[in-house]
N, C-alpha and C positions, 0 to 999 in steps of 0.2 A: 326763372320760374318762381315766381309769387305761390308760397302758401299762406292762405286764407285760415287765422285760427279760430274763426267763428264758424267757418265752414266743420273745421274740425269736431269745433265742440257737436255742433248739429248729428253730424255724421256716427259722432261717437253715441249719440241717445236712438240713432234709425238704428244704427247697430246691433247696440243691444235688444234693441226690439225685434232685428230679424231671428238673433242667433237665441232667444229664449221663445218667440212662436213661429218662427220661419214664414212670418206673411210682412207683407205692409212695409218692405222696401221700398219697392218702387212706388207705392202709392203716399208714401210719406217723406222719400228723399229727394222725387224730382221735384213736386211741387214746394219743398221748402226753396231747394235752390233758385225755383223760378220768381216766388212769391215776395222770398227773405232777402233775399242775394243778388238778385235783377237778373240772373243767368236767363239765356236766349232759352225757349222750350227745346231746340234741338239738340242745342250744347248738351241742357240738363239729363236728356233725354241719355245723349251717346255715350254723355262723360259716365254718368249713372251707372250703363250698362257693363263700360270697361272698369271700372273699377269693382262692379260685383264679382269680376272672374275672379279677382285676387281677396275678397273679404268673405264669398261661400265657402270655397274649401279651407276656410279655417274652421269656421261654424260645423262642419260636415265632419270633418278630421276628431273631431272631439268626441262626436255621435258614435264614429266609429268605433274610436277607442273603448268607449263605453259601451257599444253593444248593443245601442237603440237604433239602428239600419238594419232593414230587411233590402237585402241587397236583392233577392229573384223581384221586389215591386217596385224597386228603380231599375230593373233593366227592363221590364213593362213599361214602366213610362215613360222612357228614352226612348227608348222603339219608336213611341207614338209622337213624343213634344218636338224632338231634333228635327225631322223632317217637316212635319205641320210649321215648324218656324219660318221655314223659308218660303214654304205656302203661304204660311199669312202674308207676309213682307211682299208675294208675287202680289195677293190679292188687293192688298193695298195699292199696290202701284198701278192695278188695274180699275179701282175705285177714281181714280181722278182727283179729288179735292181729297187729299189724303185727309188735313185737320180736320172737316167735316166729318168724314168718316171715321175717326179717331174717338169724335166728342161723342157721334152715335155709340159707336163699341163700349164705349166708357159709361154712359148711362145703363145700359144695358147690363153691362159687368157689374157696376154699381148696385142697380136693383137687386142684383143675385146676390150680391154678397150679403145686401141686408135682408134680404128671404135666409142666407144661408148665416147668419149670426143670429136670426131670432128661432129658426132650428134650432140650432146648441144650445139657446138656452131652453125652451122646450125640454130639449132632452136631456139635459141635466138633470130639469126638477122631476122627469119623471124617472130618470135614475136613480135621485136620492130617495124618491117614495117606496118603490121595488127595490133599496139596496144594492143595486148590479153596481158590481165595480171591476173596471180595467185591468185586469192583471196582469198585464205586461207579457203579451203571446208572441214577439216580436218573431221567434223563429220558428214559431210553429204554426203558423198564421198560413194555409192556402192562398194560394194568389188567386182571382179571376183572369186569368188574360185579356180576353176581350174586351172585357169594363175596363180593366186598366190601363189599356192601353187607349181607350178611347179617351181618359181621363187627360191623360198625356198628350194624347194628340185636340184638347181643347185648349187644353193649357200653353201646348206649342201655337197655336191659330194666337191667343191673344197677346203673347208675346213678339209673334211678329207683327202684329196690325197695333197693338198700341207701346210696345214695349216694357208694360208692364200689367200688374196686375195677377200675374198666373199664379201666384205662391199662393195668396189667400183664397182664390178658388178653388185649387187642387187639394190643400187641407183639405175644406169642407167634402167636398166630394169621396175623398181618401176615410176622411171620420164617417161616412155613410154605406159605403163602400164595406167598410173591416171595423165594425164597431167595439168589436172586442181589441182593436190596439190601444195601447196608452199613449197617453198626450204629447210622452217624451220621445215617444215611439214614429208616432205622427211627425213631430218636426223635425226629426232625424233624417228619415227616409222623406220626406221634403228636400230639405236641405242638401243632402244626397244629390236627390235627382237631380235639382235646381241647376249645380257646377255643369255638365254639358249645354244642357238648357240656355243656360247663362252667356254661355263659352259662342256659342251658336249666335244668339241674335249679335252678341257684341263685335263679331266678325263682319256682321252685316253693317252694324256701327261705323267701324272700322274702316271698311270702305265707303260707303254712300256717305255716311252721316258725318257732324262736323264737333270730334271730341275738343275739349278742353282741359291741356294735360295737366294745368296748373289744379284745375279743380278736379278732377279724376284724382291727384295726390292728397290732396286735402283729404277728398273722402276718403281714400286707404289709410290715412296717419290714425283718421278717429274711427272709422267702422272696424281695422282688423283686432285690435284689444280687448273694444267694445263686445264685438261677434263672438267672441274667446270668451269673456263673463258670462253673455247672453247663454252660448251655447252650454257652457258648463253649469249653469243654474237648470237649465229645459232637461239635462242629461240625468238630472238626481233628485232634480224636489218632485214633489207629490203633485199629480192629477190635479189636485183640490188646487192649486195653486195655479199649475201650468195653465186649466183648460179655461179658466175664465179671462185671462193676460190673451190666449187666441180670439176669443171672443170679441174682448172690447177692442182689438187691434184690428177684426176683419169688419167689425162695425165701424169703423171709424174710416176706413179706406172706403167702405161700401159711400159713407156719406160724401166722402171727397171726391168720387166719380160723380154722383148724380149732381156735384156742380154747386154745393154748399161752400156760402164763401170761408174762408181761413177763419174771421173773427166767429161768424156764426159757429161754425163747427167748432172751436174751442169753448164756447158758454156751452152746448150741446153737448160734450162732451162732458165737463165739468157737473151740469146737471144730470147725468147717466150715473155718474162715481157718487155724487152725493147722493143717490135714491138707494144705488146697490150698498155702499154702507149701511144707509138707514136702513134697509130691510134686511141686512146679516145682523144688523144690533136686534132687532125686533123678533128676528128668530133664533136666533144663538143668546142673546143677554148674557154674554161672557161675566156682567158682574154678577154673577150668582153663583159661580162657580168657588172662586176665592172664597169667599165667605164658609162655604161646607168643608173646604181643603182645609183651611183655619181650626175650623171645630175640634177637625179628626188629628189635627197635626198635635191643638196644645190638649186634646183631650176630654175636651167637653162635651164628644158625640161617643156614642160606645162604639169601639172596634166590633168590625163585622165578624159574623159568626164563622167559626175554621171553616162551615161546609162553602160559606160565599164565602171568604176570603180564599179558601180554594181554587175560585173562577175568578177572581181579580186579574188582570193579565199582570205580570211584572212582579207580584207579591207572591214568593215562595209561601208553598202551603204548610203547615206544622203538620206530626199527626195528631191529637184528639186526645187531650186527657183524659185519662179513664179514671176515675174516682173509683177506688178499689175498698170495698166498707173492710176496717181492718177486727174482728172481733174482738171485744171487750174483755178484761182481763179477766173477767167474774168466766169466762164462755171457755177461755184460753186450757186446753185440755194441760193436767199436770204432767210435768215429767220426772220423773223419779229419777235419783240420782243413785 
C-alpha cells in the first residue's frame, strides 16, 4: 500500500476546513483527488466517503467535549438523513445514466448553496446594523421536529444520489432554521449528525462502489490531525471569525458544483478575499485605533472622567475624590487649653 504525501498534505488543508465549518468536504476533497491526483471519479468518490467515517468522529468528539452539540437536533436529523440515503442511492439507480444525473443534482445543489452563501452574508450585515448577537443557546434551543427532520432527510437524498455535498446545505438550512445558535454550535451539531450519515452512504461504498485503500489512508494520515485543529479552533473562537470561514467555504463548493473550472474558481476566489479585505479596511480603518491607544498609553490625551471611566469594561473604577474645603486658620474656632 502506497501512501501518497501530496495526497496527505491536500487532505490535511480539506480537513481543517471541514473540522472548523463542518461543509465543503466532499465538495473540496473529491474533486481535488480527481483534478490534482488523476484518481477515477468513482475511486475518489468511494475512497472519500470511507475514509470520512474515520476523520468526522474526531471533529465531532471535540464538539462534544466542549459542549457545542445539541444532541435532541442530531437525533432529528438522523431520523430523517440515514434512511433518505439509501433512498437516494435507490433513486439513482433508477435514474439510468447515473453521471448525468449526478451533474443535474450537482447544479442544482450548486445554485442553492450560492443563493444560500449570499443569505449569510445579507444576514450578517443586517445583524451587525441591529446588533443581534448569537449567544450560544446550544441547550436551550427547542427543536422543530418536522423541519428537522425534513432537513435531514434532504440532506440524506443528496448524499445518496451525489455523495456529497449535504454538509454545506444542511448548515445553511440549520442557520435558518435556529437563528439564535452560534456558529460553533452550527458546526458541532453538523458534525454530529454527519458520523452516521457518513457511516450509511460509505456502506453503500463499500459494497457497490470501487474504494482505493491506498488513497482512503492517505486521506486519514492528513484529514484526522487536521480535523482535530479544525475542530478545536470552530469549538472556541468567536462568531465574528467562525461565520464568515462557513460562508466563503459553502460559496466556494456552491461554485464547484455549477461546473466552474479549478483555474477559474481559484482567481474567483482570490478576487472574493481581496474585496472582503478591502471592505473590512474601508470600514474598520484598524490604523486609527493605535494611534488614540498611544495618546492615552504615554499621556497626551486626558484620562477619562471616573463617571466614564466607570463604564470602560476591564478598567476598575476608583471612587471620586471629594475635595473637602478645609477652613482657614483665621475661621479655625480656638481651643482653650
Amino acid at each position: 500500500m502506497h501512501v501518497d504525501p501530496y495526497i496527505v498534505l491536500g487532505s490535511a488543508v480539506v480537513g481543517f476546513l471541514v473540522g472548523l465549518t463542518g461543509a465543503g468536504g466532499g465538495a473540496l476533497m473529491t474533486p481535488m483527488l480527481i483534478l490534482v491526483f488523476g484518481v477515477s471519479p468513482s475511486a475518489a468518490i468511494s475512497s472519500d466517503l470511507v475514509a470520512a467515517v474515520v476523520m468526522r468522529p474526531f471533529g465531532a468528539s471535540v464538539h462534544l467535549r466542549r459542549g457545542t452539540v445539541n444532541l435532541r437536533l442530531v437525533g432529528w436529523l438522523v431520523l430523517g438523513s440515514v434512511p433518505m440515503a439509501f433512498v437516494g442511492a435507490y433513486v439513482l439507480h433508477l435514474l439510468g445514466d447515473a453521471r448525468e444525473a449526478e451533474q443535474h443534482i450537482e447544479v442544482v445543489l450548486g445554485t442553492a448553496l450560492l443563493i444560500g452563501a449570499g443569505a449569510m452574508v445579507v444576514r450578517y450585515i443586517l445583524d451587525r446594523r441591529t446588533g443581534e448577537r448569537r449567544i450560544g443557546v446550544v441547550h436551550d434551543v427547542s427543536p422543530h421536529p418536522v423541519r428537522t427532520v425534513a432537513i435531514g432527510m434532504i440532506g440524506g437524498v443528496i448524499v445518496g444520489m451525489t455523495s456529497v455535498g449535504a454538509g454545506s446545505l444542511m448548515i445553511i438550512l440549520l442557520l435558518f432554521l435556529y437563528p439564535m445558535l452560534a456558529a460553533n454550535e452550527l458546526v458541532g451539531t453538523d458534525l454530529t449528525q454527519a458520523v452516521p450519515l457518513t457511516a450509511a452512504a460509505a456502506l453503500g461504498a463499500l459494497a457497490f462502489g470501487h474504494v482505493e485503500f491506498a488513497v482512503t489512508t492517505s486521506i486519514i494520515i492528513g484529514s484526522v490531525p487536521a480535523v482535530l485543529v479544525g475542530a478545536a479552533l470552530s469549538s472556541s473562537v468567536s462568531d465574528r471569525y467562525i461565520r464568515p470561514a462557513i460562508t466563503f467555504v459553502i460559496f466556494a463548493s456552491g461554485l464547484k458544483y455549477v461546473g466552474l473550472e479549478t483555474t477559474a474558481l481559484g482567481w474567483v476566489l482570490c478576487a472574493v478575499l481581496l474585496l472582503a479585505a478591502s471592505a473590512w479596511l474601508a470600514y474598520a480603518r484598524p490604523w486609527r485605533k493605535p494611534v488614540a491607544d498611544r495618546a492615552l498609553a504615554t499621556g497626551s490625551a486626558p484620562d477619562p472622567a471616573p463617571r466614564e471611566r466607570a463604564r470602560v469594561p476591564g478598567v476598575q473604577s476608583r471612587p471620586a475624590e471629594v475635595e473637602v474645603a478645609r477652613p482657614s486658620s483665621a475661621a479655625a474656632p480656638e481651643i482653650s487649653s
